[in-house]
C-alpha positions as CSV (number, residue, x, y, z in Angstrom):
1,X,24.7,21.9,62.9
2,X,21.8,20.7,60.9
3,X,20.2,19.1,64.1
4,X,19.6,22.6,65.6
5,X,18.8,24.4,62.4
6,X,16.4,21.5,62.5
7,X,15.5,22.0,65.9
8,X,15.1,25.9,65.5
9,X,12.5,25.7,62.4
10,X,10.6,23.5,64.6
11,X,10.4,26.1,67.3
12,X,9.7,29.0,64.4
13,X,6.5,26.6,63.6
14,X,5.2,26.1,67.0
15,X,5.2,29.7,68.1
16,X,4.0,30.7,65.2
17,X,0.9,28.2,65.5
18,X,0.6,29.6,69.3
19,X,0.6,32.8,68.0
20,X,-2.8,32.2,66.2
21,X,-5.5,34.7,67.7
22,X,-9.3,34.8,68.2
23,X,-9.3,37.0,64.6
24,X,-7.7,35.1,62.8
25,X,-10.1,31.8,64.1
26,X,-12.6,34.3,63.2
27,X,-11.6,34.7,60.1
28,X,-11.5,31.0,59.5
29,X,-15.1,30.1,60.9
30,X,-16.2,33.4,58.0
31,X,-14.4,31.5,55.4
32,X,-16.1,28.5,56.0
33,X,-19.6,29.5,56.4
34,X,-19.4,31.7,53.3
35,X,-17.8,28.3,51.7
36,X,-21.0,26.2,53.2
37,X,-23.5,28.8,52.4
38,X,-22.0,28.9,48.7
39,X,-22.3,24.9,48.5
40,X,-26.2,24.5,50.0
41,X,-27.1,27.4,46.9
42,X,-25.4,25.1,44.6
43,X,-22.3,27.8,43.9
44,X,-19.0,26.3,43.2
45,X,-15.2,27.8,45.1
46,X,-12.9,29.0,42.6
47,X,-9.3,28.7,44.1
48,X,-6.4,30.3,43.1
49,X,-2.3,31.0,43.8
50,X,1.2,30.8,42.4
51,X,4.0,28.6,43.0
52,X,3.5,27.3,46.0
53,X,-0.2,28.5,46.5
54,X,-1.1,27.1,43.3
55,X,-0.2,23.7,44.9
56,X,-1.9,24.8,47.7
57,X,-4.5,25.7,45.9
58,X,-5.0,22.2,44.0
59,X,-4.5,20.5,47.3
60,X,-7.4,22.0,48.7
61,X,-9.5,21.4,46.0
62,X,-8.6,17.7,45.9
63,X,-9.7,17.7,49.7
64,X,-13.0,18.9,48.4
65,X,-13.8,16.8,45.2
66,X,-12.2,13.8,46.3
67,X,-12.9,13.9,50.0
68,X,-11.3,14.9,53.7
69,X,-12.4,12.5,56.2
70,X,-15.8,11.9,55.3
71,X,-16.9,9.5,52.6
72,X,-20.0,12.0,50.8
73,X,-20.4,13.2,47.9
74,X,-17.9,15.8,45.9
75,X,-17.9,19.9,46.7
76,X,-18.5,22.4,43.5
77,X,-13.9,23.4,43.5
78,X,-12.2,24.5,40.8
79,X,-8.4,24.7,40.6
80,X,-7.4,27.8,38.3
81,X,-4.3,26.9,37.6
82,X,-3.9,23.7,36.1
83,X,-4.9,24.1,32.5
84,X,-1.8,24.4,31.1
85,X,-3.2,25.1,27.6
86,X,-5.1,28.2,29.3
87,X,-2.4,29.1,31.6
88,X,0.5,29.8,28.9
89,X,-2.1,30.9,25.8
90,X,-3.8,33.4,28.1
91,X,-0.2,34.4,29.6
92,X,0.9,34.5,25.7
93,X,-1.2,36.7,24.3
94,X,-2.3,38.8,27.2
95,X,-0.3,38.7,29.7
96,X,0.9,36.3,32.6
97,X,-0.9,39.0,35.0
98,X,-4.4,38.4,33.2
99,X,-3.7,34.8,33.6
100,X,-6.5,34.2,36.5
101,X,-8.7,37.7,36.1
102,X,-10.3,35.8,32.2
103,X,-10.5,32.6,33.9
104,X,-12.7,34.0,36.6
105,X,-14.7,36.1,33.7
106,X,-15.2,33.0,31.5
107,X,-16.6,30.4,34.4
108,X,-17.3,32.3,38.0
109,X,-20.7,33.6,38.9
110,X,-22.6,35.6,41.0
111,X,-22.7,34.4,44.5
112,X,-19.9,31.8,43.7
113,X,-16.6,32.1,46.2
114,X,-13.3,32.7,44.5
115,X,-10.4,32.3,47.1
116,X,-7.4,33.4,46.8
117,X,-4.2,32.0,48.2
118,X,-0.9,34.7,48.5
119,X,1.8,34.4,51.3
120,X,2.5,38.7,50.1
121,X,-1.1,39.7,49.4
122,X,0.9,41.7,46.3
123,X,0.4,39.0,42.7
124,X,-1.5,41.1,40.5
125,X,-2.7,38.3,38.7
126,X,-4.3,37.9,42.3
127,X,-5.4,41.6,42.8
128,X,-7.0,41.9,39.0
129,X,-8.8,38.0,39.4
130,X,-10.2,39.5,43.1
131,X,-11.2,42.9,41.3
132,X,-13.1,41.2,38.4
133,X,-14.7,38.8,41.0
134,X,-15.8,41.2,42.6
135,X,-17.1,43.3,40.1
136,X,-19.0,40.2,39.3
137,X,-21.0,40.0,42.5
138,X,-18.7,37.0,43.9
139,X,-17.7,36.7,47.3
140,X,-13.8,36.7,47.9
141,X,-11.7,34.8,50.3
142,X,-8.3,35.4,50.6
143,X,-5.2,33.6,52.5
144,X,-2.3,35.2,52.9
145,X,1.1,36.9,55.7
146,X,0.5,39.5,58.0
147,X,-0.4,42.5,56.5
148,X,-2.4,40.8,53.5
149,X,-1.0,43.0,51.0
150,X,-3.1,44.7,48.5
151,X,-5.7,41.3,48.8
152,X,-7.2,43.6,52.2
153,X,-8.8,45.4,50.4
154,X,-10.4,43.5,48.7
155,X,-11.7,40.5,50.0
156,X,-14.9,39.9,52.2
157,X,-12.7,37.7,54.0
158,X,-9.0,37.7,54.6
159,X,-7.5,34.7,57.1
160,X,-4.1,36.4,57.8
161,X,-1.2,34.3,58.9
162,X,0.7,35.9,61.5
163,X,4.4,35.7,60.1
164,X,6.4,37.6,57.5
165,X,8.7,34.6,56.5
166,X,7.0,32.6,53.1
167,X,8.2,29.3,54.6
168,X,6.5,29.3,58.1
169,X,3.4,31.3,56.1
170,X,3.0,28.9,53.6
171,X,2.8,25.7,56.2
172,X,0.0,27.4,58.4
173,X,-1.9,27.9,55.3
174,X,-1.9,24.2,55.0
175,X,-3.2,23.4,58.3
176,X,-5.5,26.2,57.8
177,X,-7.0,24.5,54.2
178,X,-7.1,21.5,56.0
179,X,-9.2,23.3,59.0
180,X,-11.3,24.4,56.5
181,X,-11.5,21.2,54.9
182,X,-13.0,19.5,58.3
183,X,-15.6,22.5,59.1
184,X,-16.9,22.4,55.1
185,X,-17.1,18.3,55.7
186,X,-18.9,18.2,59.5
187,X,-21.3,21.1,59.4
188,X,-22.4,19.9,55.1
189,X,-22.6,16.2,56.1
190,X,-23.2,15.7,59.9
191,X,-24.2,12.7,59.5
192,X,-21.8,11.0,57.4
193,X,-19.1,9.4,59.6
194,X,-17.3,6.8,57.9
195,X,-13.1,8.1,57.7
196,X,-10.5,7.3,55.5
């Protein structure tokens, strides 16, 4: 019984990972040139989620400080949600919805990248943090299911995950960080070629 409940989940993962289309690689390749471009101007990425996207979220940005493959120097990434102290007096005294949207007006500027990790598309502390970034003259990424949820709208970029079931969403979006990950590394630092 659990070896084919095993056994289906795999098969769940491997169609879903053949189901990947040329929009949604296009979608990637966007994401990281507007992450590249943002790094040569000397802009930081702002990256966001809850629950399991804000793990995801700090797992990316460990990629990009500490490092990938490539042994260079650290990327400009900031994890918004892992002040604690922020976090649960902004959620406190505001509300858990403002939690992101004062973070990004107290530290993100023009021309940075906020990106925004949602299996739904739907956390409003995701839609109001994407609103105010983009009131602010950022450019918005966004990672998220199928229909991306109320993130469409606004983000210059949505990658879109072709699955409705959080699970299967939420591992392509790590293979897709660490995609992401790779292309920021080889096309900032050609040159650098020692792995670890």
């Amino acid at each position: 019984m659990m070896r084919e409940l095993i056994k289906e989940r795999i098969g769940q993962v491997v169609a879903l990972f053949q189901s990947i289309d040329e929009d949604t690689m296009a979608s990637i390749e966007s994401a990281a040139q507007m992450i590249i471009d943002c790094i040569r101007k000397d802009g930081a990425v702002y990256v966001l989620g809850n629950g399991g996207s804000a793990a995801d979220s700090q797992h990316f940005v460990g990629e990009m400080v500490g490092r990938f493959l490539k042994e260079r120097k650290p990327f400009r990434f900031v994890a918004l949600t892992t002040n604690t102290s922020i976090l649960t007096c902004i959620g406190n005294d505001y509300a858990f919805d403002k939690v992101f949207e004062r973070q990004v007006e107290a530290s993100v500027r023009p021309g940075d990248v906020l990106f925004a990790i949602s299996t739904s598309g739907n956390s409003e502390n995701i839609i109001l943090a994407l609103q105010k970034a983009r009131d602010m003259g950022c450019i918005t990424i966004g990672l998220a299911g199928l229909t991306g949820g109320r993130m469409a709208e606004l983000c210059d970029v949505l990658i879109r995950v072709p699955s409705v079931l959080t699970p299967r969403i939420q591992e392509c979006h790590i293979f897709i960080i660490h995609v992401l990950s790779e292309l920021i590394e080889q096309y900032l630092y050609q040159n650098s070629s020692n792995e670890g």
